[in-house]
C-alpha positions, 0 to 999 in steps of 0.5 A: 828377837826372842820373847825373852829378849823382849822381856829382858829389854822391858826390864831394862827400859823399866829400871834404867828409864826410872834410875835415869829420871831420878838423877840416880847414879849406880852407886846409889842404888847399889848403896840403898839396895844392897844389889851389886853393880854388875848384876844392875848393870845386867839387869839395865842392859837386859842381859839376865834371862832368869831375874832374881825376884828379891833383888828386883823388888830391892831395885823397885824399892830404891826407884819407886817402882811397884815391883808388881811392874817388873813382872808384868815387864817380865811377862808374869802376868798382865796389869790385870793379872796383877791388880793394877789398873790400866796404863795410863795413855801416853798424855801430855805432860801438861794434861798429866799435870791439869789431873794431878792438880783436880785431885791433889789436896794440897790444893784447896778445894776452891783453887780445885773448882776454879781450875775444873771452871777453867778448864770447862770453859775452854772445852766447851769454846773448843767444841763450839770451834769444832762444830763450827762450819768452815768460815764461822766464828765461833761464838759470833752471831750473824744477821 
C-alpha cells in the first residue's frame, strides 16, 4: 500500500468512524454539509487522492472533527505541526470517563474532590498490593 493509500484510508477511518458513532446517516451529512454523496462516499472508501479542502472542512464541521485532524490523517502535517496537543493513549472508556468527571463543571466541586478522595484511595490499596511480597495481604499485619 502507497503512502497516499494509507493517507486516503486514515481519511477514511477518520470520517466513516465519527458518521457511524454519531448514528449520522449519508443523507445527513450530505443535507447539513452540502457535499454530494458520491464524493462522501469516496471520501469514506478512501478512494480521493487529491481531498478538496473546503469540502472536508464542511464534513468536519457537520461531524465535529477539528478539520486540523484530516490533514494530519492526510499527512499535511504532524499534531505538533498543527497545534494540537498529543493523542490521547487508547485508555479505557471507564478511565476516559473518571477524567472528564475530575474536570467536568457541571460537577460541584465537592462531587470533583470526593471522586478525586476515592479514587485516591484505591491507587494507593492498589500500589500496597503491588508491593506486597507473594503470600502478604496487603494491609494485614503479622505478629
Amino acid at each position: 500500500m502507497s503512502a497516499d493509500e494509507r493517507a486516503g484510508e486514515r481519511l477514511a477511518s477518520l470520517l466513516r468512524d465519527r458518521r457511524q458513532a454519531l448514528g449520522y446517516t449519508l443523507a445527513h451529512v450530505v443535507a447539513e454539509s452540502g457535499v454530494s454523496e458520491s464524493a462522501i462516499k469516496r471520501y469514506e472508501r478512501g478512494l480521493i487522492e487529491s481531498p478538496n479542502p473546503a469540502q472536508i472542512v464542511a464534513i468536519c464541521k457537520v461531524l465535529g472533527i477539528n478539520p486540523r485532524e484530516a490533514a494530519i490523517a492526510v499527512g499535511f502535517g504532524t499534531r505538533e505541526d498543527f497545534g494540537l496537543p498529543p493523542e490521547e493513549p487508547p485508555y479505557p472508556e471507564v478511565i476516559r470517563q473518571l477524567g472528564r468527571a475530575l474536570t467536568d463543571e457541571q460537577f460541584t466541586v465537592s462531587q470533583r474532590a470526593a471522586l478525586e478522595h476515592a479514587l485516591r484511595g484505591a491507587f494507593e490499596a492498589w500500589q500496597m498490593a503491588l508491593s506486597a511480597t507473594p503470600g502478604d495481604t496487603p494491609g494485614v499485619r503479622r505478629r
